[in-house]
N, C-alpha and C positions, 0 to 999 in steps of 0.2 A: 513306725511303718504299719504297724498292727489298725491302728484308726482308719487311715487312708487305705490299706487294705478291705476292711470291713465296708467300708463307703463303696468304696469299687467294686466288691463282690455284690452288693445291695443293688446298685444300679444297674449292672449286666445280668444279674443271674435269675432274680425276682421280678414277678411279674408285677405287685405294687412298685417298686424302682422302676421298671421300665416304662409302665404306664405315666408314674410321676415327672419320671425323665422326659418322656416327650410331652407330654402336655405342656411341662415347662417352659421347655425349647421351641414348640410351636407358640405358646402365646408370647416368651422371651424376643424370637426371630419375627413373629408376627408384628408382636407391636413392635420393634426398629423399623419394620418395612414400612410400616405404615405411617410411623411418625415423624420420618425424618424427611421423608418426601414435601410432608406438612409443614414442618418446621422450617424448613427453606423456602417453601411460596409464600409461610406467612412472612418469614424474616423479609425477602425480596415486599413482599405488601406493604409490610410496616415503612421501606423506605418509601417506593410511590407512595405511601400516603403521608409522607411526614413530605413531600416534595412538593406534593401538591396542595398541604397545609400551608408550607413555606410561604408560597403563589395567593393563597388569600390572604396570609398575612400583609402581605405587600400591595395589595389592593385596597386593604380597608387602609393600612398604614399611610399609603398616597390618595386617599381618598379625603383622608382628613390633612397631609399637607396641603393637597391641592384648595380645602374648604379654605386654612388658614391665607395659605396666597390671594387666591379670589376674593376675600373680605378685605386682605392688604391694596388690591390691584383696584378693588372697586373704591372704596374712600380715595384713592389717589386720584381715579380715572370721573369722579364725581366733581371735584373738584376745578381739574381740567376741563370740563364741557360747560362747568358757569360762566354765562355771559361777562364775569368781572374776568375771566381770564384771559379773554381776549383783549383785554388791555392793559392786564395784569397792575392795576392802582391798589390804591390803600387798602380798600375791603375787600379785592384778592386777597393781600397781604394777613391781613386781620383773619380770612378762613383760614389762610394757611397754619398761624400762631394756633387758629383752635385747634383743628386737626392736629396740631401736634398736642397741642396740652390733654386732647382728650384720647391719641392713640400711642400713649408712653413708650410705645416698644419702639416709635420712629426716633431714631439718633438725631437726623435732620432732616427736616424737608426743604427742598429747594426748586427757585425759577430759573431756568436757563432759556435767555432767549433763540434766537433762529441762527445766532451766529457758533450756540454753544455758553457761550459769558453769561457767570452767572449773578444773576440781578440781586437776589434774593435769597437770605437763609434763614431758617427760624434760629438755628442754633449759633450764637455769634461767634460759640469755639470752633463750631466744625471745619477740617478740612478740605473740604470743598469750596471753601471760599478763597483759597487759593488757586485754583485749576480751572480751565476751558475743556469744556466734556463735548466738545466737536466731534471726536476722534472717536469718542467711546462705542461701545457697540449700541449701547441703548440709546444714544443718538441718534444714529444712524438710523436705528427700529423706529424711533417718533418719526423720521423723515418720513418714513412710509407710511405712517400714521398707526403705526401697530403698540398695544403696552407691550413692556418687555418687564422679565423678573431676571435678573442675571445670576450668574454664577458667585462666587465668592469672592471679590476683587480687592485689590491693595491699592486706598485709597491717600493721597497727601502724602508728605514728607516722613509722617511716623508708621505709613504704609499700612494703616489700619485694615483689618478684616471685614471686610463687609458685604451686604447682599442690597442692591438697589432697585425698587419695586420706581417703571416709570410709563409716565403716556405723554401723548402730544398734546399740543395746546394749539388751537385754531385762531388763525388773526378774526377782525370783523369783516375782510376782504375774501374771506375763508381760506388764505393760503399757510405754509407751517408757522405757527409763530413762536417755537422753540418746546421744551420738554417741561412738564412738572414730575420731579422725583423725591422718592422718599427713601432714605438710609436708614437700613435695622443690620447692627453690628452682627458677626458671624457669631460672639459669645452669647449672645440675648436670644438665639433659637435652638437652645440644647432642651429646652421643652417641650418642640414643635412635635416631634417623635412620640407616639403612643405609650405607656407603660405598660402595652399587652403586645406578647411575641409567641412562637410556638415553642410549647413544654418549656421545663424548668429551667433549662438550659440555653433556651433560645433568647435569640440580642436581635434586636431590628438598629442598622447603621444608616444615617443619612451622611452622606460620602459628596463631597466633591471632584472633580474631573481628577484631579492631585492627588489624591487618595486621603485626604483631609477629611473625618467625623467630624463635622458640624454638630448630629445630635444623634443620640440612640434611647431603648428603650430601657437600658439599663444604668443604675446611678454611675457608675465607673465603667468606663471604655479605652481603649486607645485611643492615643491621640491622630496614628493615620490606619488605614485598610492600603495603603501602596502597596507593600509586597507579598501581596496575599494572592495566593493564586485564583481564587473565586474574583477579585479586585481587576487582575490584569484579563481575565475572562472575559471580564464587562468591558472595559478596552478593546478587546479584541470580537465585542455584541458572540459570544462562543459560546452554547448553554453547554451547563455543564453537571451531571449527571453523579459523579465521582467524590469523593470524599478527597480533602485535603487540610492542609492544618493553618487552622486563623493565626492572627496576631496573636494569641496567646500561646501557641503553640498545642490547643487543643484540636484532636483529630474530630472535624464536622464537615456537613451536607448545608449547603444553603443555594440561594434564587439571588437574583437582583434583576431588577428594575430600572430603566430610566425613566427618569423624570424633567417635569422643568426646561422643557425643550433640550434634553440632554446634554444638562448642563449638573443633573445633580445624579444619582444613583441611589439606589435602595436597597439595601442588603440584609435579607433574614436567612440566620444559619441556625442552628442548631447540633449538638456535640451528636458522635454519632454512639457514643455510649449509652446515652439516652434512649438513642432510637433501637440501642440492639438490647438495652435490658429486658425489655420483653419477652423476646428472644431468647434467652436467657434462663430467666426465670419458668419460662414455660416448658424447656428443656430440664430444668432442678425438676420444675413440678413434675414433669412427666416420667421423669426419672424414679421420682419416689414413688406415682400412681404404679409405676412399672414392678417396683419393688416388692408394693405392697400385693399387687395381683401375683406377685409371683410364692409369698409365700402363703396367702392363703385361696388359691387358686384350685386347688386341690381338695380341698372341703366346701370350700361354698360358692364353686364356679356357678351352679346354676340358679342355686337360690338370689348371685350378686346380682345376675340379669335380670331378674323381677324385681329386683329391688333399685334397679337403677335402671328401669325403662321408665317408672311413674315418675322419679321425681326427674329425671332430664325432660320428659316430657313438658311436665310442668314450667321447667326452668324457660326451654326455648318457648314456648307461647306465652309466658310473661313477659321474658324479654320482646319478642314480636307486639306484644301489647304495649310494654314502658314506649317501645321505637314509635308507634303512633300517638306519642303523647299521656297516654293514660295513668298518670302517674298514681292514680288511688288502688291500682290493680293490688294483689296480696296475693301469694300462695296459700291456701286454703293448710290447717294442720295436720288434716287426715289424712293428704297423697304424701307427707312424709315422716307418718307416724311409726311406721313398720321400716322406714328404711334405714339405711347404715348412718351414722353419726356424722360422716363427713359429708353425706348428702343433707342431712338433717339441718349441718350448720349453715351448708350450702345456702339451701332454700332459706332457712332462716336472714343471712347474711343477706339474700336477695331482697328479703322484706325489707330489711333495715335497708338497705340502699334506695328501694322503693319508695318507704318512709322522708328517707333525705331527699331524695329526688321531687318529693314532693313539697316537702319545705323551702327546698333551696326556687322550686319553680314558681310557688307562692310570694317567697321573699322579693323577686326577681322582677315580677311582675308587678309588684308594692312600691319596688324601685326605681321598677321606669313609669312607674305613675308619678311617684314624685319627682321623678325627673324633667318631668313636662310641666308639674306644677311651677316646679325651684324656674325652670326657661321662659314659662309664663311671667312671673313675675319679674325675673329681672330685665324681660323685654320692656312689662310696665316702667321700670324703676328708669330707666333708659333716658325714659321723656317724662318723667316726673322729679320737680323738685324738692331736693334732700328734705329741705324746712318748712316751705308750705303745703307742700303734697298735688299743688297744681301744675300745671305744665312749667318746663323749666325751658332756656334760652333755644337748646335744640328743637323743643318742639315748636316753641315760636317760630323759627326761621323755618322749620318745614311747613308750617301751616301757612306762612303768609306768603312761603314761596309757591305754593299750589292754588292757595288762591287766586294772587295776582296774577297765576297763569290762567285758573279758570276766566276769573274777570275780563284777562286779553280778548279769549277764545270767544265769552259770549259777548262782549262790550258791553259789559254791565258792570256798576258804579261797585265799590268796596269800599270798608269807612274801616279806620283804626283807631282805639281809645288809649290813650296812653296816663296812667296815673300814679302821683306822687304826693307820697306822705309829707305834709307840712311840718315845716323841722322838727324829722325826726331827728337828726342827731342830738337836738338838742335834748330830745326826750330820751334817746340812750345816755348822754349823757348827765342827766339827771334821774332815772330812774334803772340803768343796767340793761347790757346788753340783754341779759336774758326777759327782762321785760320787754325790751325789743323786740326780740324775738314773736314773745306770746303775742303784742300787739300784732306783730306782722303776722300772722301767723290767722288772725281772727280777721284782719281785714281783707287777705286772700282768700278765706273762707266767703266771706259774702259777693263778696270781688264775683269767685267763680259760681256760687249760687246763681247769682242775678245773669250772670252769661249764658249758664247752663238755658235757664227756662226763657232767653233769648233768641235760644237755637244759634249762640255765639260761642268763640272760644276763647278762656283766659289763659294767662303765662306770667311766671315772674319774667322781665326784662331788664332787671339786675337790681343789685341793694336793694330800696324800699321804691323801685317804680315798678308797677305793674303794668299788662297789656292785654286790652280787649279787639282780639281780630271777629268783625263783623264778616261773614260771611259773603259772596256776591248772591246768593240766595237768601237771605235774611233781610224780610219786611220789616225794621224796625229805626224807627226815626232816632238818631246818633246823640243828638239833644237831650231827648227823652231816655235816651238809655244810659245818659252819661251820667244827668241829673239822678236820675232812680239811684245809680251807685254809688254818686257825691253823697248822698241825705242818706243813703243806711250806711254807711261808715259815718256819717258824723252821729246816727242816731243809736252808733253801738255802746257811744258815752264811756270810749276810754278817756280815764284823765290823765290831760297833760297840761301842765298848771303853767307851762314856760309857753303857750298860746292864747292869742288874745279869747279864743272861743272857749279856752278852757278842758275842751277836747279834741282828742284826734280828730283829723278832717285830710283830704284827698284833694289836690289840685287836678283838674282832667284837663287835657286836651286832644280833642279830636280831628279828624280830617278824612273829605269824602272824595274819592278821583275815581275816574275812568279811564284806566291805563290804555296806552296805544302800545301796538308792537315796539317793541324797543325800549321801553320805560322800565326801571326799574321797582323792585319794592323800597328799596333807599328815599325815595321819592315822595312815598307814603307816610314812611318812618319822619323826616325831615318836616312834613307839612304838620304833623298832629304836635311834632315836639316843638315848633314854633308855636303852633295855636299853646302847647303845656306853657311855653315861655311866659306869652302873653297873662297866662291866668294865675303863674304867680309875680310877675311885676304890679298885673291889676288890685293885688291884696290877696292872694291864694285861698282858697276851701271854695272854688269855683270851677265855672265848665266855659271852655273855649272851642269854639267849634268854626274854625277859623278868624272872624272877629265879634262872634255873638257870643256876649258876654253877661253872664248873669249877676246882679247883684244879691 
């Protein structure tokens, strides 16, 4: 009793006690008043902004489904408007085969005519070569000439999961002439979903109407969001403000989104322990800043104020400085040379952040440089082939299909060179494929030299035939330019000993038309590979140019 006595006499009776007493109590009462008012706007801020982070996550997130649809919806929808569609024959058939082999993630693609029946599949397993899609919704949507991306459907007898990107197909009479669709299973888009969410804790769910994750941002999710109260929210279009607890039974905050002509959902949450550790934390700390003021408050209340006007100073005008970018800013060492150690590491801790701030914005910057390089090139790689480095089949058909539009437009003549290495197999199989290769590889090289300074363009055309597309703008006599390429591949004196000439040589054949509306490039294609025919029945390392034939 004696201690607690002493204490209590100390405090009521002496005038240091009683001074020390309230000083304490005013800055003790002072700072609660003032920080808890704080602490509760910023908690309530921390959520608006963790709500309204949610809200851009879900923007950029459907910004890039929507990218990946649109590229799914357009190679579909590209296909549908070629003139081979409207009569859907062999080389419809034959795009539709590429399209698949070149867009992997399609399960199948299929023709269904105006009655629904389907004509056509690439995939000979698929499921839908059992069923009439009359009925289906995305039927219906071609009837009115719209593409549709549907929801999640159960497709065939084994009721597969699936999402089917389609559009319509126009007869030549222009009325409907049935649908082309493409099938990309519900398990083959658990990658579609970004791997970036907000904070540590945050998941972005791509949901169907069922409450079925299709795909999220994280490697392991539930398998549904149905009874999720955020889930039956979006059901019910309710926003919802409130915290509730996900499929995992963690209590979070999140947004959702429809999409997909709402048929899909978007859902970023985030735990709300997350969002209140700050909270938190700022409360410990203020707890202890409170501590510490309290107990030496009393010896160096006013020198603390000078000593902790310069460096907060400093602190917020850096900060204000890093927020416009300036990342090279620094606290100078002399505004917190005299000040207290926890200011000291303060600023210090600031520099360093400063420091990272600026590496990381450096690095950042380095990486979307490269990122535009790495998009650059695989644009090129796109239309370039693996092995010779010249244009590869895609480029060919897009090149000959704009030209022979050009040629329509202005009625002007267009020639195509079509050329073939004189048995090469024999020369693979007499010397290896990979000397095959290098041959082929030296002959495309000159191949596309001679087209280049032609103001022409070359393509492999597949195995060892190449192709020279003459331009409708290109002044050059198709004879002359055939022969120029016949004589420098014969004059590059590979040998192949299994040829009467001893070396490699190039059979060409050419052909020249003035397409009419309606003609296809098929047409083109057909005339130079008869003139090629001719020029090696005639004895090959020759030029055909319809029936002009060189010895």
């Amino acid at each position: 009793m004696k201690p607690f006595s002493r204490v209590y006499n100390w405090i009521t009776k002496t005038l240091k006690g009683r001074f020390f007493t309230g000083i304490t109590a005013l800055i003790l009462f002072g700072g609660l008043l003032s920080i808890f008012p704080l602490l509760i706007f910023v908690q309530e801020q921390r959520e608006e902004d963790a709500l309204r982070n949610l809200e851009k996550v879900l923007e950029a997130q459907n910004e890039l489904i929507s990218e990946w649809q649109d590229e799914l919806i357009r190679d579909i929808n590209y296909l549908s408007e070629l003139p081979e569609a409207s009569n859907a024959d062999k080389g419809f058939y034959e795009k539709l085969e590429l399209l698949g082999s070149n867009r992997t993630l399609f399960y199948d693609l299929f023709y269904a005519d105006s009655s629904g029946r389907i004509l056509y599949n690439t995939n000979p397993q698929a499921e839908t070569r059992k069923i009439n899609v009359s009925n289906t919704p995305y039927f219906r949507e071609g009837m009115e000439w719209h593409t549709f991306t549907t929801g999640v459907r159960l497709i065939g007898e084994k009721s597969i999961r699936s999402i089917i990107f389609s559009a319509p197909v126009t007869k030549e009479n222009g009325r409907f002439g049935g649908i082309l669709a493409g099938i990309v299973l519900a398990d083959d888009i658990r990658h579609i979903v970004g791997d970036f969410a907000y904070g540590k804790t945050g998941t972005v769910y791509l949901v169907d109407k069922k409450g079925t994750v299709l795909s999220a941002s994280s490697r392991t999710f539930p398998a549904s969001l149905k009874n999720t109260e955020l889930f039956q929210d979006a059901l019910k279009r309710k926003k919802r403000t409130e915290s509730y607890r996900n499929a995992n039974g963690i209590e979070s905050i999140g947004q959702y989104t429809w999409i997909n002509g709402d048929e899909w959902v978007l859902i970023s949450e985030v735990s709300t322990a997350e969002i209140q550790q700050p909270f938190r934390d700022t409360l410990f700390f203020m707890g202890i800043i409170l501590l510490l003021v309290f107990v030496i408050s009393y010896f160096f209340i006013r020198r603390l104020i000078g000593q902790m006007t310069e460096p907060l100073q400093a602190l917020l005008e850096g900060t204000a400085i890093l927020r416009r970018g300036h990342y090279s800013h620094r606290i100078e060492d002399d505004v917190f040379v005299n000040a207290s150690k926890e200011f000291s590491e303060l600023c210090g801790a600031y520099n360093d952040m400063a420091g990272d701030l600026q590496k990381e914005h450096a690095l950042r910057l380095e990486a979307e440089k490269e990122m535009r390089r790495t998009n650059e090139q695989l644009r090129r790689l796109s239309f370039s082939d693996g092995l010779t480095g010249i244009g590869n089949r895609r480029y060919f058909d897009d090149v000959l299909a704009l030209s022979w539009q050009r040629a329509i437009d202005d009625q002007r003549p267009m020639s195509l060179l079509l050329l073939d290495i004189d048995f090469f197999k024999k020369y693979n199989d007499r010397y290896g494929h990979d000397a095959g290769d290098r041959a082929l590889q030296r002959v495309a090289k000159v191949v596309d030299e001679i087209a280049k300074e032609a103001g022409a363009a070359a393509a492999r055309y597949g195995g060892e035939e190449l192709a020279v597309i003459l331009l409708p703008e290109v002044s050059v006599r198709e004879f002359e330019l055939a022969e120029r390429i016949r004589c420098a591949v014969e004059h590059l004196g590979i040998l192949h000993e299994n040829h009467d000439h001893g070396v490699i040589t190039v059979s060409v054949g050419g052909a020249i038309l003035t397409p009419k509306p309606g003609d296809q490039p098929s047409l083109l294609i057909r005339k130079a590979d008869e003139a090629l025919y001719t020029s090696k029945r005639k004895g090959r390392a020759r030029t055909t140019i319809y029936e002009s034939v060189t010895l």
